[in-house]
N, C-alpha and C positions, 0 to 999 in steps of 0.2 A: 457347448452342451445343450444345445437344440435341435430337439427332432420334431418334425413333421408327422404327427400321431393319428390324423385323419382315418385310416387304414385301421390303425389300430381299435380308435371308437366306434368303429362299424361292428368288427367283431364282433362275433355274441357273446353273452357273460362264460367266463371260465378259460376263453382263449388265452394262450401267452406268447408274449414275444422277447427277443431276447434284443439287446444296443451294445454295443461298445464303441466307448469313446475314448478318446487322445488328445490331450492339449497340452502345450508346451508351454505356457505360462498364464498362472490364474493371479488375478486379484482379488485377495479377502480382508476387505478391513486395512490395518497396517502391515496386515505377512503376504509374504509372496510365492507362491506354489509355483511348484515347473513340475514336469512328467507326471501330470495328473492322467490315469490311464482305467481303466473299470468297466462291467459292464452292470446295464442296468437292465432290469426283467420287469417286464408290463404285463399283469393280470388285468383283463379286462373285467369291470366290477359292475353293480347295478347303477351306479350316480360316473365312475370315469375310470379311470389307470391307478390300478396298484404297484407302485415303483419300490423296488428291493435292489439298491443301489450297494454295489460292492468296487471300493475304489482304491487305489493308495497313493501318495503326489509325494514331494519334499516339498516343506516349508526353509525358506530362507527365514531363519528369527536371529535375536539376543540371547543371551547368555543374560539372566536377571541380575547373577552376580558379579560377573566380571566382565558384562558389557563384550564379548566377543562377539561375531558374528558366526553362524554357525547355521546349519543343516539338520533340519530334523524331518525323520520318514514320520509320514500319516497315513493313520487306513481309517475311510471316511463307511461306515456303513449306515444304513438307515430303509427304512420303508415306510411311504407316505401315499396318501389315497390324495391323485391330481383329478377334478374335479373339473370336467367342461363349461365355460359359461354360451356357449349356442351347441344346438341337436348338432351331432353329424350329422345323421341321415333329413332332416328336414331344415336346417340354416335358420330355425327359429330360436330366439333367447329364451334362456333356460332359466326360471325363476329358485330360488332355494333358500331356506335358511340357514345354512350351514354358518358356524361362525366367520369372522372376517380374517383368521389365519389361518385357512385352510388353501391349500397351496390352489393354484387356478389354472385352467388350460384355455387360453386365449380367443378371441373369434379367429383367429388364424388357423387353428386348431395343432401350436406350436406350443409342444414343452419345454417349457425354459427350467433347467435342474438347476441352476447359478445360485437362486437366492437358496434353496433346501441345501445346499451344498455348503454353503457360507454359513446358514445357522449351525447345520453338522459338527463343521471344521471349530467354529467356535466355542461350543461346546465340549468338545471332545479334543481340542490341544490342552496343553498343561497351562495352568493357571502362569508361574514361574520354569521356562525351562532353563535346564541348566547344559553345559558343553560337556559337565563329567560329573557322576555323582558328588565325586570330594574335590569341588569346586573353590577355592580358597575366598575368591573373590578380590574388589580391592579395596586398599588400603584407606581406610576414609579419613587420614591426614594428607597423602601426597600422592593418591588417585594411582600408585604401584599397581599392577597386575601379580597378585600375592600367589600365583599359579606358577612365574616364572622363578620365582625366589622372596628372600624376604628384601622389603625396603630399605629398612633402618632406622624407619623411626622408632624415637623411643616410645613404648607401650606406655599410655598414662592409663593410669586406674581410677575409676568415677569416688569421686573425695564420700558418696554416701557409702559406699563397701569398706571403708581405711578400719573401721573399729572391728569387724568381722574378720577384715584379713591380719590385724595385730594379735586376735585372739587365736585366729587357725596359726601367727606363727609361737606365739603363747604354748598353745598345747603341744605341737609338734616338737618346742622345745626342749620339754620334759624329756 
């Protein structure tokens, strides 16, 4: 996800261009993307490129509960102002105060979408995914997968609840 945007910082303000890209397998972090596919649309601005990235990949993740491994679809959207640091047109560096995470376009005059992509993806996957809403999970005496059936263990009950559950069977007795 690097394009060569020279062309494009020439434009005058209000031009647009349009990218698409394809890649077969992304690294983020601990997850792992494949058929990451999108195009991305370049507003040319007063300070650099107005990027309006529309994407969607699968993530290879866990299962938070039951530790599966599993597939999850992502649709990465976002739009972010990349910021030249030398002129196109004259190859002199470009002074600015802009804050220090503000995304940058390289003396190369090469946009690299990877790290905006990564923060995107980060933000926008689920904290806990799960492989199925009514995910059982497992059994945290003998590590069973509670999805395929039950274990067998016996269920203990935490000795602080014992006076509440003698009194719920107290009433229900009546």
């Amino acid at each position: 996800m690097q394009f060569n945007v020279l062309p494009e910082l020439r434009h005058s303000i209000g031009a647009v261009s349009e990218l698409e890209f394809e890649e077969q397998s992304v690294k983020v972090d601990d997850m792992g993307l494949h058929d990451l596919s999108g195009t991305a649309s370049l507003l040319r601005t007063d300070r650099g490129l107005l990027v309006t990235l529309r994407a969607t990949a699968v993530a290879s993740v866990r299962c938070s509960r039951c530790l599966a491994d599993m597939e999850m679809p992502l649709e990465i959207l976002f739009e972010e102002e990349f910021v030249p640091v030398v002129d196109a047109n004259t190859g002199a560096p470009i002074r600015s105060a802009l804050p220090a995470d503000t995304f940058r376009i390289g003396p190369d005059f090469v946009l690299d979408l990877h790290e905006a992509v990564r923060q995107y993806i980060l933000l926008s996957r689920p904290a806990k995914p799960l492989c199925r809403p009514d995910c059982r999970g497992i059994c945290p005496n003998c590590g069973a997968d509670l999805n395929r059936g039950a274990c067998g263990c016996a269920m203990e009950g935490d000795s602080r609840w014992q006076t509440l559950a003698s009194l719920k069977r107290e009433i229900e007795g009546r």
